[in-house]
N, C-alpha and C positions, 0 to 999 in steps of 0.2 A: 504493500500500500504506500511504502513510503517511497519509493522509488515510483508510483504511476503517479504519484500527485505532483513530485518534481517534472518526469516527465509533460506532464500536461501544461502544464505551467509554461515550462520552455517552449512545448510547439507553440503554444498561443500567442506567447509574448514574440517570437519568430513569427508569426504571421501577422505581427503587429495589432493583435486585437486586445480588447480589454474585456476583464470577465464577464461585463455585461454581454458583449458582444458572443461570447462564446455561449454562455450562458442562453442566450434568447436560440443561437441556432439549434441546441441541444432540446430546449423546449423544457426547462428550469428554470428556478427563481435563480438568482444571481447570488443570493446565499447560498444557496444549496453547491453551485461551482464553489465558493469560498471552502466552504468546510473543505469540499474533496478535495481540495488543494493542500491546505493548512493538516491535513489529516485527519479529521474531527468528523469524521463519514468517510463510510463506505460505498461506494461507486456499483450501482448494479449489472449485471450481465448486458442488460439490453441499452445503460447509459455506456458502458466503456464500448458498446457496437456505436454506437452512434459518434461516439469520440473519434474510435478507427475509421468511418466511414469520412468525416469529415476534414481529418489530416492526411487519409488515403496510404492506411498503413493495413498493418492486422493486431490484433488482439496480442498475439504471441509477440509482439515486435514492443508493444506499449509494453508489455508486463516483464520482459525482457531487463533483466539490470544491465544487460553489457550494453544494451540498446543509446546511441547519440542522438540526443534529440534536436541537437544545433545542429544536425546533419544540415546543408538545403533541402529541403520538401521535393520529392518529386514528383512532377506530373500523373495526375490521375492516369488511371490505367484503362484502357479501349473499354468500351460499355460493352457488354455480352448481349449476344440477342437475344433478345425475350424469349424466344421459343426454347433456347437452351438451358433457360432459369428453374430451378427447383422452386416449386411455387409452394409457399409454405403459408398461404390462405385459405382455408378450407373452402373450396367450391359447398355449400352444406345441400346435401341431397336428404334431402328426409324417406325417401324410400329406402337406401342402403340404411342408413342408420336405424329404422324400424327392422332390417333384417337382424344388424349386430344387435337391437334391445334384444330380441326375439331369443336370438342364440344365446346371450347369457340369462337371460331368464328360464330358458328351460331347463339349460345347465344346473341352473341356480333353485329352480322350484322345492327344493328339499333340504335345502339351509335354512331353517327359522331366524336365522342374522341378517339376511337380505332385505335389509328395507331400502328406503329412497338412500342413504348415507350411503351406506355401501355401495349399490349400488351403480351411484354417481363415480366411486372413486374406483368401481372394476371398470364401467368403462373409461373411464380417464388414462388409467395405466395399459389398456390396450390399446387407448389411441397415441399414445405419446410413447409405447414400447414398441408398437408396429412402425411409426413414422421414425424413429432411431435406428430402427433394424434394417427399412426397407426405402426409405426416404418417400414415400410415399405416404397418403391418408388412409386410413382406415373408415371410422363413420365419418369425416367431415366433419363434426362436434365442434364446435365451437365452446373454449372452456374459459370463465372466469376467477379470478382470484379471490373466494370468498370465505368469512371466517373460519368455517369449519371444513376450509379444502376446497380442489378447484368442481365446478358445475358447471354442465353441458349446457347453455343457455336455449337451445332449442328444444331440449330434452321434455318442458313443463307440454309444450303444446301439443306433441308429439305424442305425449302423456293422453291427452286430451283426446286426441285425433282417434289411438286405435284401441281407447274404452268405448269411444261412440260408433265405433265400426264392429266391436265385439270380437276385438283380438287379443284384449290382456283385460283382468276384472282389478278392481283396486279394494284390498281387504286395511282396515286397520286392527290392529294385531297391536300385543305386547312382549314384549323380548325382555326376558326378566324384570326391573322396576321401572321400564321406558317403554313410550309410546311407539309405537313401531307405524309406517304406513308400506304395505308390501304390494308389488303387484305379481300377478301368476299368467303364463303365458296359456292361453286358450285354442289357439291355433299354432304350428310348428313354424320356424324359420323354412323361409326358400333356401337351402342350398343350393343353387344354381348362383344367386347372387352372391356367393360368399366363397373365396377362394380359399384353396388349402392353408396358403400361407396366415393369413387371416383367422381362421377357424384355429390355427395350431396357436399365434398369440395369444388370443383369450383363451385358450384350455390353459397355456401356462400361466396366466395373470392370475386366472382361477381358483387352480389348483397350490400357487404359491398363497395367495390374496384371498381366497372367495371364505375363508371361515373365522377370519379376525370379524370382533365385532365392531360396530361404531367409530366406537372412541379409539381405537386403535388402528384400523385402520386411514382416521384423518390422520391422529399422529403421525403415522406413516406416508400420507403425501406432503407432509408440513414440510420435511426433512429431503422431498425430491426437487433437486436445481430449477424445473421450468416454475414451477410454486414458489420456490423461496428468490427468485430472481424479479419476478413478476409483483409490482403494486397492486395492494387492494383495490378491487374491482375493476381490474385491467384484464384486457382480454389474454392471456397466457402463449406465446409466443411457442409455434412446435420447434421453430430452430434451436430452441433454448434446450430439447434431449439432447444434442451435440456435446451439451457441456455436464452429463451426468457423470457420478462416480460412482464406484462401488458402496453399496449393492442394488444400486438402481438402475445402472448402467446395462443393457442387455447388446447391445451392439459387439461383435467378434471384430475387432480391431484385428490388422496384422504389425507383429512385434516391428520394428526398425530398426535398421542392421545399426552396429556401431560404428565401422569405417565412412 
């Protein structure tokens, strides 16, 4: 920390601007630049992308100690064409996404700990363990940063949608001294919609995830990098699985040689 706050410091004042200035392109109070600088804050995943993107470096290059930051600046680098861009905004398709409720619901019909908690945060970790594994979406979900872990903000209507179609019933239930709201799958998932690769993430979110209750379970997404990098009530960024660790991490990296 104390080397990215120097660093920062130096590009800025090398590109001749003043905190404020930096500060409004970052889209922060101009205090909030100060702490980061002075030390007194911590800088989040998605503020230090924006840092990198606007000095046109990388992440690894800021956090870097051997890194010069009186280097000269150099020139942005050719723009990628769109078409070749990993798009990490969920197109939200509410029909695929009704397939994945479907499939972990039925999965799930014989766990009495399956209420709306949990099961916010099993799909949560299949979509954000599928897009790390496979750089692609899973349900499309769109997930917010809220007190008790992230939720699929589509998910309420959706909700809605295939009770009044008569494809999931919604029971309220008690799970030891807490209210419980469950719902139970009435009709099967289409498999045709759902690929192996897919089907095999949530069997393993599942079968790691599917029998903690509640409260242990959010604990458990408290502690995952795209949640704790992400501001309350901020939409949850998928590029943000890139920077997970163990044991959240599900991605099979390959080793790097040492010469």
């Amino acid at each position: 920390m104390e080397v990215l706050g120097q660093h920062i410091t130096a590009l800025r004042k090398q590109k001749g601007w003043s905190q404020a200035i930096l500060a409004q392109q970052m889209g922060m109070p101009r205090h909030a630049l100060t702490l980061i600088e002075t030390l007194k804050r911590k800088i989040s995943v998605t503020e230090l992308q924006k840092v990198a993107q606007l000095f046109h470096l990388s992440m690894d290059e800021l956090l870097d100690p051997n890194f010069n930051p009186n280097q000269p600046l150099t020139k942005p680098k050719p723009m990628i064409a769109q078409s070749t861009l990993r798009m990490n905004i969920p197109a939200t398709s509410l029909e695929k996404m009704e397939q994945v409720l479907l499939y972990v619901l039925q999965k799930c019909a014989a766990k009495p700990n399956v209420g709306e908690t949990v099961l916010y945060k099993l799909l949560y970790f299949a979509d954000f363990n599928y897009y790390e594994r496979y750089e692609e979406h899973l349900s499309s979900a769109t997930y917010r940063k809220l007190q008790h872990g992230p939720v699929p903000k589509e998910l309420q209507v959706l909700l809605q949608q295939m009770q009044a179609a008569h494809k999931i019933e919604q029971h309220k239930t008690q799970f030891y001294e807490f209210a419980q709201t469950r719902y139970l799958p009435l009709v099967a998932p289409d498999l045709r919609l759902l690929k192996a690769s897919e089907t095999q993430v949530i069997d393993q979110v599942i079968h790691q995830l599917g029998d903690m209750p509640a409260k242990a379970i959010s604990a458990y997404s408290h502690e995952d990098m795209p949640w704790k990098a992400t501001d309350y009530n901020a939409v949850i960024d998928y590029e943000l699985a890139f920077y997970r660790e163990a044991p959240y991490s599900v991605r099979q990296y390959l080793p790097q040689d040492d010469d």
